[in-house]
Each structure stands twice: as C-alpha cells, then as structure tokens.
Legacy VTK file of the C-alpha trace (Angstrom):
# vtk DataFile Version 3.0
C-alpha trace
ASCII
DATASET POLYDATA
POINTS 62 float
-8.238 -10.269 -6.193
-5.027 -10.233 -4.353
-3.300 -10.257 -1.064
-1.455 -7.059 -0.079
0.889 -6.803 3.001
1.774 -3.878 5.106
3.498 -4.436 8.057
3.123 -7.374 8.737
-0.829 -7.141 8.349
-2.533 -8.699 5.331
-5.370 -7.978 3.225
-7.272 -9.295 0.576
-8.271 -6.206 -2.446
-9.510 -5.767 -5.363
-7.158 -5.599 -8.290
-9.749 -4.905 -10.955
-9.257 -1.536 -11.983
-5.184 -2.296 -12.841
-3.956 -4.157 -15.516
-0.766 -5.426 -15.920
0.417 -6.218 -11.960
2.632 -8.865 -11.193
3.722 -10.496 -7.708
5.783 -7.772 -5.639
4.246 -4.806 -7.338
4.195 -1.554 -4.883
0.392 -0.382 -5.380
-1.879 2.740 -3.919
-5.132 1.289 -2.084
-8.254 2.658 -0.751
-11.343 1.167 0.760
-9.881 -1.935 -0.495
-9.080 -1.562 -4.223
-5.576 -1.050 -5.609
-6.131 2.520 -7.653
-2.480 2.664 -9.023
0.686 0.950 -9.436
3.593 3.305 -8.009
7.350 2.417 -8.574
9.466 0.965 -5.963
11.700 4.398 -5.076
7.728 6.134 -4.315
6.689 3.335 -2.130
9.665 3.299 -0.226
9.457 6.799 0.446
5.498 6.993 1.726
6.555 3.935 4.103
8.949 5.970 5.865
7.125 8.924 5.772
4.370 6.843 7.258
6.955 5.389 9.705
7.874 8.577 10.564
4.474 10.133 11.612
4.071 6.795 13.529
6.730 7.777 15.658
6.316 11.089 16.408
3.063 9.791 17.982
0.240 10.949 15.703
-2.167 8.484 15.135
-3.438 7.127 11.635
-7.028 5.939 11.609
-8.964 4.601 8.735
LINES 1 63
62 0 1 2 3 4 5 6 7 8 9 10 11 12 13 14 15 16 17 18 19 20 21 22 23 24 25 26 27 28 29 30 31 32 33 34 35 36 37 38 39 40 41 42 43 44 45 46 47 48 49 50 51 52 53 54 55 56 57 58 59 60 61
C-alpha cells in the first residue's frame, strides 16, 4: 500500500500489481490501484492537460 497525492488530496492505493516503485514515482491509478509507473515528462503533461480541462469548466467525475 501507499499514499498518493494529487492536488493536494491524498489517498491510500494499492501498489500490488507494480514492482520496483520508489518514493516520488509518477504512477497511473484506477479504482484505487496503481496500474503503471509513467515517467516524470508524461505525468507532467496529463496534469496540465487535466488542469486545463479544469479550467475551461468541464467537469471530471469519478
């Protein structure tokens, strides 16, 4: 298990199906499992995208 952040909101997931992670790893999740490790340059780029969509007013629901 380990604690993910996002914004400023944390969450405890599942880290079971990745080997190899280390503190400050960029990782994929869903429904509360990390599915894959992604580099730092791909992170940074969905987090703006996400950013992005945020403020053009569409809404993001899980």
């Amino acid at each position: 298990m380990a604690i993910v952040s996002i914004d400023g909101v944390s969450m405890e997931i599942s880290i079971a199906l990745i080997d190899d992670l280390a503190v400050g790893d960029y990782v994929l999740v869903h429904v509360g499992y990390a599915l894959a490790k992604i580099d730092p340059a791909e992170a940074k780029r969905t987090l703006e995208l996400l950013q992005e969509l945020g403020s053009a007013g569409l809404e993001i629901r899980s």
